[in-house]
C-alpha positions in Angstrom: 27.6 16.3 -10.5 29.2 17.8 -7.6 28.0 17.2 -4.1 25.5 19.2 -2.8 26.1 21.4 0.7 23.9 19.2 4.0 20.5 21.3 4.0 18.1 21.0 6.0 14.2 19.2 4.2 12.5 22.1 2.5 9.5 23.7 3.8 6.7 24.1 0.7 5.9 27.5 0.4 2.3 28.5 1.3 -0.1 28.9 -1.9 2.2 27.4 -4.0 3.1 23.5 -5.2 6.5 22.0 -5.2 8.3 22.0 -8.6 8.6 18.4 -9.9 11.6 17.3 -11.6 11.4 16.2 -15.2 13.1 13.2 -16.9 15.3 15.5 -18.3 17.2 16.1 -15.7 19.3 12.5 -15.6 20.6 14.1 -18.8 23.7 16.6 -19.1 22.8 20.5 -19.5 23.0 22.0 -23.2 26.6 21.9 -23.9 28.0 25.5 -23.6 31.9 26.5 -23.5 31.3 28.2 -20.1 29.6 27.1 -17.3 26.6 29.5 -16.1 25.9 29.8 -12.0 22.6 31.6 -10.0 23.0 33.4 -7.2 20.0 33.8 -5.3 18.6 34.3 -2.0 16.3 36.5 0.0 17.2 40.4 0.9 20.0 40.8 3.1 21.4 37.4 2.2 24.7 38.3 1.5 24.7 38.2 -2.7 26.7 41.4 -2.8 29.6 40.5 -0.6 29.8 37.4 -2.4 30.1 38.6 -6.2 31.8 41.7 -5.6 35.0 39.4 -4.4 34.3 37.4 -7.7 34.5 40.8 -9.5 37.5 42.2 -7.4 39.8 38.9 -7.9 38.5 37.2 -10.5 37.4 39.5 -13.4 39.5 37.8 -15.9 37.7 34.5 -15.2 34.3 35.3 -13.9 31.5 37.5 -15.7 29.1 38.9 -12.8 26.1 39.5 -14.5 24.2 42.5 -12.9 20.9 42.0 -11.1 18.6 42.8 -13.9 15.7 44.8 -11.7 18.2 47.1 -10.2 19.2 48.0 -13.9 15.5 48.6 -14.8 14.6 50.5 -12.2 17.9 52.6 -11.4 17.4 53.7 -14.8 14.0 54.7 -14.0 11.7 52.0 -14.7 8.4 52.1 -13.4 7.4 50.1 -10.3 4.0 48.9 -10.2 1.8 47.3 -7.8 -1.3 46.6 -9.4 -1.8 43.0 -11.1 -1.0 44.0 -14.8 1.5 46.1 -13.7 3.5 43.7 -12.1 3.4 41.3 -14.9 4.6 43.8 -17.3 7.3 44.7 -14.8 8.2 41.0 -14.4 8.3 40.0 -18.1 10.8 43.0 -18.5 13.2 42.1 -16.0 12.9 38.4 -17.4 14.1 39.6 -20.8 16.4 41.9 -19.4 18.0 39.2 -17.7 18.1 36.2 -20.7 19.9 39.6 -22.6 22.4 40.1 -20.4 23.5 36.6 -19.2 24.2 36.7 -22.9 25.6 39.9 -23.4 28.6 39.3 -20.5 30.1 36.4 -22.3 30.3 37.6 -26.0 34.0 38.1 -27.4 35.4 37.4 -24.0 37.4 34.0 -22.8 35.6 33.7 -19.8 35.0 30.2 -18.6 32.2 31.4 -16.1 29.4 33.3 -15.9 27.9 33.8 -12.6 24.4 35.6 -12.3 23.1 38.1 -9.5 19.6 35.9 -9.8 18.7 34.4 -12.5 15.4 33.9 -15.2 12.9 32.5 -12.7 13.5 34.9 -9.7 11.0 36.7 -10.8 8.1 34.0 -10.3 8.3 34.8 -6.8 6.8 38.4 -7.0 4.1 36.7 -9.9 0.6 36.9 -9.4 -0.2 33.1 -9.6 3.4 32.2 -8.5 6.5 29.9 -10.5 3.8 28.0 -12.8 1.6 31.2 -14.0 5.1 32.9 -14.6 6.4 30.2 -16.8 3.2 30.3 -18.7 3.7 34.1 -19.1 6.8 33.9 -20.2 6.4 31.2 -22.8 9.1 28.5 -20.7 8.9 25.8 -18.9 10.4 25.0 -15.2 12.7 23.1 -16.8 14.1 24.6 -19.4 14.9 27.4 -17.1 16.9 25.0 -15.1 18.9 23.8 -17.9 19.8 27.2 -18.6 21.8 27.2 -15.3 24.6 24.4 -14.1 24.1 25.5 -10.4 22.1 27.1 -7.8 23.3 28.6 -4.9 21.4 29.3 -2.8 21.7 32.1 0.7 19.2 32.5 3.3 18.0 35.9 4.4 19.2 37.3 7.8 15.9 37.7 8.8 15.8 34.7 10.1 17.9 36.2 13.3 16.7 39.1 14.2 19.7 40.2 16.0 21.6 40.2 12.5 19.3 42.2 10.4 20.7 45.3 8.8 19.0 48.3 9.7 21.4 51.2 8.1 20.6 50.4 4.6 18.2 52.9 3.4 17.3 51.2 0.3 16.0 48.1 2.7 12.5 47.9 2.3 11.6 45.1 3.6 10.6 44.5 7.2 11.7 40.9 8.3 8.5 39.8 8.4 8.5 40.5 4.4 12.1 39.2 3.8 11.6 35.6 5.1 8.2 35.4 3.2 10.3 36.8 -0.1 13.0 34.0 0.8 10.7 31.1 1.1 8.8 32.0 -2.1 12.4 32.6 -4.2 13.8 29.0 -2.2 10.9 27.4 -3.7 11.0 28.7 -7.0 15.0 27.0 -7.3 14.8 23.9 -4.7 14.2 21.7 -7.4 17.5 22.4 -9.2 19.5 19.0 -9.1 22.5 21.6 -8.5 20.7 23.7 -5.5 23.1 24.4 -2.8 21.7 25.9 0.6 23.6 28.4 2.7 21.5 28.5 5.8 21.2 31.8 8.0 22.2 30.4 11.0 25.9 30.8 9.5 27.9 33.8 10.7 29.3 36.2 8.1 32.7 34.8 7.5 31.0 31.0 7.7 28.7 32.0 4.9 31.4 33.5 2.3 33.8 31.0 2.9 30.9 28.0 2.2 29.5 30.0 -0.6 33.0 30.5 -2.1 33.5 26.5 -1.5 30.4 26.0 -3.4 31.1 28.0 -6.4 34.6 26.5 -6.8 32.8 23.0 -6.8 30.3 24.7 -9.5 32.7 26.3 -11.5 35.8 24.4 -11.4 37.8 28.1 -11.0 40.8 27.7 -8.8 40.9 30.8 -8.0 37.5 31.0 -5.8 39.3 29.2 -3.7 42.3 31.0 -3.5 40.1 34.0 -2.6 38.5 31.8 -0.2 41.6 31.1 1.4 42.4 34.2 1.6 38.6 35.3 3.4 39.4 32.7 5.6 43.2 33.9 6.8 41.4 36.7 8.0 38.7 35.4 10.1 
């Protein structure tokens, strides 16, 4: 198992109880002839610098799989607030996602597939939070887990004001909102036993060049690091 990045001890997120880790876990994940990586994090946490390098240098290695909400609803999926609505809207993008993780790696020779979020994201926007989602959905915490040989893991900006984007018109989210959406999604995936933290107090460069270090570790790709390397010459 590789070594996980220093992070600092996780703060439970409010109305919700920590995931346990099963006995399952001291056992190796499904055999698979690629390895399969999450990207997650709160909004403005960097994700899309990060996998669009991955595309740009390493297409020939590394399937990005798509967010699966932005497909659904730049296509013209219906957002809903109310209770039911949501739940529909979740299981969608759930399915949508488990379809497409597929979907990237079929008659390719890919050894990695790395995913914009994964399966369980979406238990941090469900009414009753991670263990009413996995009921909905008909899984359990843990064999979502084993779906996945890593988590990584990057903090929102909110966290510093001073280094919140606000020229993206498609941003939302107040801070307020974004650090209550990163605590929720950093509590669905802390129990990983592959969860690697980025923290927010890293700068820009600081945070590609340890998420790029992290991946390589994940996904045993030389080339991350050689686009690491290369992030790094021109710090």
């Amino acid at each position: 198992m590789p070594p996980h990045l220093p992070r600092p001890a996780p703060t439970p997120s409010e109305g919700h109880k920590r995931p346990t880790r099963s006995k399952r876990f001291s056992e190796p994940p499904p055999a698979r002839a690629y390895r399969r990586v999450v990207v997650s994090g709160g909004p403005a946490a960097g994700k899309t610098a990060i996998l669009e390098l991955l595309r740009r240098h390493l297409a020939n290695e590394v399937a990005v799989v798509p967010e699966s909400a932005t497909l659904l609803f730049a296509g013209g999926f219906p957002r809903r607030r109310d209770e039911d609505g949501v739940k529909l809207v979740q299981r969608a993008i759930f399915e949508v996602q488990r379809c497409s993780e597929a979907i990237h790696v079929l008659g390719t020779e890919r050894r990695a597939c790395v995913c914009d979020r994964g399966s369980l994201d979406g238990a941090a926007y469900f009414p009753g939070g991670l263990d009413s989602f996995c009921d909905a959905m008909g899984t359990t915490i843990e064999d979502e887990y084993d779906r996945y040989d890593g988590v990584l893991f990057l903090e929102s900006t909110a966290y510093q004001i001073e280094t919140w984007p606000t020229d993206n018109p498609h941003r939302i989210e107040t801070p307020a909102e974004a650090r209550k959406i990163d605590r929720k999604l950093k509590h669905v995936w802390e129990g990983h036993p592959n969860f690697q933290l980025v923290p927010h107090a890293a700068t820009f460069y600081e945070k590609i060049s340890t998420s790029l270090e992290a991946l390589h570790r994940m996904l045993g790709i030389d080339g991350v690091l050689a686009v690491r390397r290369e992030i790094d010459g021109k710090r």
